[in-house]
C-alpha positions in Angstrom: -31.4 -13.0 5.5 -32.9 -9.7 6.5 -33.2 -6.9 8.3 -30.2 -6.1 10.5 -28.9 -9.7 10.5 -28.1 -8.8 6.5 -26.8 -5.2 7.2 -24.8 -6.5 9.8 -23.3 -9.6 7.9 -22.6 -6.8 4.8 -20.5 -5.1 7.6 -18.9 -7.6 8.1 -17.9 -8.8 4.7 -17.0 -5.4 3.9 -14.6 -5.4 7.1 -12.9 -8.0 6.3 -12.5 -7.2 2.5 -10.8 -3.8 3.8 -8.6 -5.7 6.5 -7.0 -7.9 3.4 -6.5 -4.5 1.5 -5.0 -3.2 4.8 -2.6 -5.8 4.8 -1.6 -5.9 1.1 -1.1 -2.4 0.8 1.2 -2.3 4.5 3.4 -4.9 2.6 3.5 -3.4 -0.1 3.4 0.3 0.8 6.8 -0.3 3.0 9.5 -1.6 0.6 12.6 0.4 1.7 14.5 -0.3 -1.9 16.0 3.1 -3.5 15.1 5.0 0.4 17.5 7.4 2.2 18.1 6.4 5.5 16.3 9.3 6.6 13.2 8.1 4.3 13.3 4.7 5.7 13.0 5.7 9.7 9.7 8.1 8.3 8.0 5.3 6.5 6.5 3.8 9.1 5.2 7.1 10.5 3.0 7.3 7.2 2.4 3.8 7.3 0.2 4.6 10.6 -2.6 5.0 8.1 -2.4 1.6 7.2 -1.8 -0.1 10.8 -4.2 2.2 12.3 -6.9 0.9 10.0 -5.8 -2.8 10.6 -6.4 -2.3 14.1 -10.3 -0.9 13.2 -10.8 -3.8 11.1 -9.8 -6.4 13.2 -11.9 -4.9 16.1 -14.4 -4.8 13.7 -14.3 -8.5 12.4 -14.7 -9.5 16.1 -17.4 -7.5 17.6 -19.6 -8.0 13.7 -18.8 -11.5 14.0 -21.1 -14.4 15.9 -23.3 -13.0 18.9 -22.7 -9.2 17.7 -25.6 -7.0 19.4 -25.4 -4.1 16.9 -27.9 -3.0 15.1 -29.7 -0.4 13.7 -28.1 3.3 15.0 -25.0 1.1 15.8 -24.8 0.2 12.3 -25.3 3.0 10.9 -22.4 4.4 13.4 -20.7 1.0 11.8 -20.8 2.1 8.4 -19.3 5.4 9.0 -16.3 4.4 10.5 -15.8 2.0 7.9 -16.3 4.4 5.4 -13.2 6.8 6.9 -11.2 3.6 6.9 -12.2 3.2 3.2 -10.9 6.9 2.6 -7.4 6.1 5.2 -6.3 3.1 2.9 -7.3 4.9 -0.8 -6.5 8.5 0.1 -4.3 9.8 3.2 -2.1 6.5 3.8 -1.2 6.4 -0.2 -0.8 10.3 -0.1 1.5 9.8 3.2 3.7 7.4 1.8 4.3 9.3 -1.2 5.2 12.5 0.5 7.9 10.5 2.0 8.9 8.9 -0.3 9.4 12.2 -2.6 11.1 14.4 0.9 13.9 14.8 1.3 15.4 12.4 4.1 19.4 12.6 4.8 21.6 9.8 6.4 24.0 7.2 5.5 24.4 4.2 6.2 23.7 0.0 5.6 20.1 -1.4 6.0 21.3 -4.0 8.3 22.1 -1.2 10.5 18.6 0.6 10.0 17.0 -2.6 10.5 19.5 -3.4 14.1 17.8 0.6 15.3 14.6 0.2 14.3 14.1 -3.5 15.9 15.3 -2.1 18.9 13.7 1.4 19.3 10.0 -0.8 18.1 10.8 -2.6 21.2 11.1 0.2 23.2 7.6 1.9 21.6 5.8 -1.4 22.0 7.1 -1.0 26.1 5.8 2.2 26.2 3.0 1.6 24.2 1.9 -0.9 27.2 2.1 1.7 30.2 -0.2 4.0 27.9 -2.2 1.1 27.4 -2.9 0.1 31.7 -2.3 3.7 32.8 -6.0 4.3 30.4 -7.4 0.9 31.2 -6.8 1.2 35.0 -7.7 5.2 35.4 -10.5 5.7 32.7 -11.7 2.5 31.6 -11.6 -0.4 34.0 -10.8 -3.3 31.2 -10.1 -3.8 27.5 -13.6 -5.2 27.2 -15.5 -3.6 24.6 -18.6 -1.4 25.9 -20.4 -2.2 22.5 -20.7 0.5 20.8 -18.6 0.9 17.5 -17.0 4.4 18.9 -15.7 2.4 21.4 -12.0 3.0 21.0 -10.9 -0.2 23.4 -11.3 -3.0 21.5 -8.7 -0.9 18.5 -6.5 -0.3 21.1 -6.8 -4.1 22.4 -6.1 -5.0 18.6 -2.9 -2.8 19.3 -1.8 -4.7 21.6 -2.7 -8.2 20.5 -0.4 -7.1 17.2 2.5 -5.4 19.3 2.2 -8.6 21.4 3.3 -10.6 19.1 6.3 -8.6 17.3 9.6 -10.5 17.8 12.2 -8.4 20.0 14.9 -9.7 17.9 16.0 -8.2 14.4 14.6 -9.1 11.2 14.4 -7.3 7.6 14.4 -3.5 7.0 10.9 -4.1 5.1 9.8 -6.6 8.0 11.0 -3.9 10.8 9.7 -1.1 8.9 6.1 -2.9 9.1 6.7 -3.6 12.9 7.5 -0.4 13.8 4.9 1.4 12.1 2.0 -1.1 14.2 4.5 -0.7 17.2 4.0 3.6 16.5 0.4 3.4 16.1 0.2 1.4 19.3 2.7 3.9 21.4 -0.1 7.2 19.4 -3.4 5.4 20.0 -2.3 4.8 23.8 -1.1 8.4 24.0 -4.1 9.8 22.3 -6.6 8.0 24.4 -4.9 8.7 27.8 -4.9 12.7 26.6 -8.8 11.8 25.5 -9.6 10.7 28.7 -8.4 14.4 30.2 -10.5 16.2 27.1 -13.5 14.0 28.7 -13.6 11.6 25.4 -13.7 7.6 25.3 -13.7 7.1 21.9 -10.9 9.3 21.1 -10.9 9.7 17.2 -13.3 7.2 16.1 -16.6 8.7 14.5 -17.0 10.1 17.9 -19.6 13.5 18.2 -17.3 16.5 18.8 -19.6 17.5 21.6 -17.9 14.8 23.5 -14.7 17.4 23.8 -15.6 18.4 27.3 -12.4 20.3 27.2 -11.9 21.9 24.3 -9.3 24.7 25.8 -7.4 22.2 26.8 -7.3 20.0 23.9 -6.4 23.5 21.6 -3.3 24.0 24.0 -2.4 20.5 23.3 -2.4 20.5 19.9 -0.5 24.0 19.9 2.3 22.4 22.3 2.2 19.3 20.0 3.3 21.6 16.9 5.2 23.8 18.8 7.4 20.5 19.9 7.6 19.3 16.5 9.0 22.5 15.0 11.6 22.5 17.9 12.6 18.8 17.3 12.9 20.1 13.1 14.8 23.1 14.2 17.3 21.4 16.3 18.3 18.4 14.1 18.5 20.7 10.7 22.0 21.6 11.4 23.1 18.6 12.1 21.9 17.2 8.3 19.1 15.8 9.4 15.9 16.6 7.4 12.6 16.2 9.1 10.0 17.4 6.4 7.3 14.4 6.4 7.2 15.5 10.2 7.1 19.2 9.1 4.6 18.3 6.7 2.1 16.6 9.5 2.4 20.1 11.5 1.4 22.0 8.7 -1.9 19.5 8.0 -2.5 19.5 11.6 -2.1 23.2 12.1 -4.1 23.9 8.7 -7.2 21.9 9.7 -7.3 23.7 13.1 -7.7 26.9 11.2 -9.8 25.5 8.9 -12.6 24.5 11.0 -11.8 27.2 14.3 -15.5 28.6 15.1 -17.4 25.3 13.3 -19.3 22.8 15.1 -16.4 20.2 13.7 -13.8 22.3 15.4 -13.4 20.2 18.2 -13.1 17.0 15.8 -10.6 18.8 14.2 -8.6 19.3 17.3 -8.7 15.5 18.0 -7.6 14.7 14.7 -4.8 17.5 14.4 -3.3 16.3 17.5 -3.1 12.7 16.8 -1.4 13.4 13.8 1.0 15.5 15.7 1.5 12.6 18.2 2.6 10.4 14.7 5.2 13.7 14.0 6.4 13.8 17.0 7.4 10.4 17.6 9.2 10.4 14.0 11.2 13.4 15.3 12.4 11.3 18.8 13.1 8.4 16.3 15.2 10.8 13.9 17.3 12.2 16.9 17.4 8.8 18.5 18.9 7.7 15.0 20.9 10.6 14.5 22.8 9.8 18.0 23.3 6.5 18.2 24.1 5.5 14.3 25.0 9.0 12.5 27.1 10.8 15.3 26.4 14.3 16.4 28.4 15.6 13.8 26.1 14.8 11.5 26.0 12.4 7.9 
């Protein structure tokens, strides 16, 4: 084997080598033993690393798989994406985890009653994780056929799906509903992200895509400083009720540091895109710590 038929095929092997690792480290990145309550409802927020990569792997495995049409410049494009995957599951999902797992995270409580909430608020992300998913598909898209390139974000998204398709609506383990809601969150971001993409001018929203693509890049700054500004609220109003959202506060600060860090750069677009889907992941673990914080710790607090 030669040529682009081997490069290819060493995609592909390498794909699927990183999907396993993806799937080992999920499992075992997302035992809840020893966790606050608070801890265990952020956990799957930093497991996004993790489900987000599953998803790029799996779309991956397909379109390098039998009949695959990339090659050369696609391949190339291939091997970079892989190689920020590589970097997600050895660097920023182990990092993410352990910032968790090391914040301080409030509430009381049983894990069969953590597990009950989570089951049903994944159900609720997976719901609106599929009117994300047809709102892009129907206005910027047209299907959830891949347009064969490996920037393409569709066929991740589709991967999304397929995986949020087939979570169980009712309850299981804290670890198992930990899991679920963490691909369930990275289903309800990635649909966000996209349809916001779609408004910056992007279609590969996040995925080795060339910054140039930003054809809006006011708009995508105001974004990401109404993201952070809605995180910091969220932080603000549940600290006096007990409730400690610093993994979410810790996101802003990434987000709003690598803004700064790269305003005026040719990457400073990029930087926006990334930035802002973090804040998408804060965000939606501050609406899961109020949600929480109503319905199983009270308004007075615990």
């Amino acid at each position: 084997m030669r040529g682009v038929a081997a490069a290819r095929q060493a995609l592909l092997d390498e794909s699927k080598t990183l999907l396993a690792t993806a799937e080992r480290e999920m499992r075992g990145q997302s035992d809840p033993t020893g966790l606050t309550r608070g801890q265990q409802l952020a956990l799957p927020m930093a497991l996004g690393w993790y489900a987000y990569s599953q998803a790029v792997l799996t779309s991956f495995v397909k379109e390098l798989g039998p009949g695959s049409t990339w090659n050369g410049p696609a391949l190339e494009r291939a091997a970079a994406v892989l190689g920020d995957v590589e970097a997600s599951l050895q660097r920023f999902g182990p990092d993410a985890v352990a910032l968790v797992r090391a914040a301080p995270g409030g509430g009381t409580g049983t894990d069969e009653s953590t597990a009950a909430f989570l089951s049903g608020y994944t159900n609720f992300l997976v719901r609106a994780g599929d009117a994300n998913r047809d709102y892009y598909v129907t206005v910027a898209y047209g299907s959830l056929e891949s347009k064969g390139s490996p920037n393409d974000i569709v066929p991740v998204l589709k991967a999304t799906s397929d995986t949020s398709g087939t979570i169980a609506p009712d309850e299981n383990s804290l670890q198992d509903e930990i899991i679920q809601a963490a691909h369930a969150t990275t289903y309800y971001v990635l649909g966000a992200s996209v349809v916001s993409g779609a408004s910056f001018g992007m279609q590969g929203f996040g995925l080795g895509e060339d910054p140039s693509a930003v054809q809006a890049p006011a708009l995508l700054a105001s974004s990401v400083q109404q993201a952070s500004e809605t995180v910091y609220w969220w932080a603000s109003h549940l600290q006096p009720m007990g409730v400690s959202l610093s993994y979410a506060l810790w996101q802003r600060q990434w987000a709003d540091a690598l803004v700064a860090a790269y305003a005026g750069t040719p990457t400073a677009r990029a930087a926006g895109s990334i930035a802002l889907n973090e804040l998408w992941y804060a965000a939606a673990g501050a609406l899961v710590a109020n949600s929480a914080q109503v319905n199983l710790e009270g308004e007075s607090g615990g």
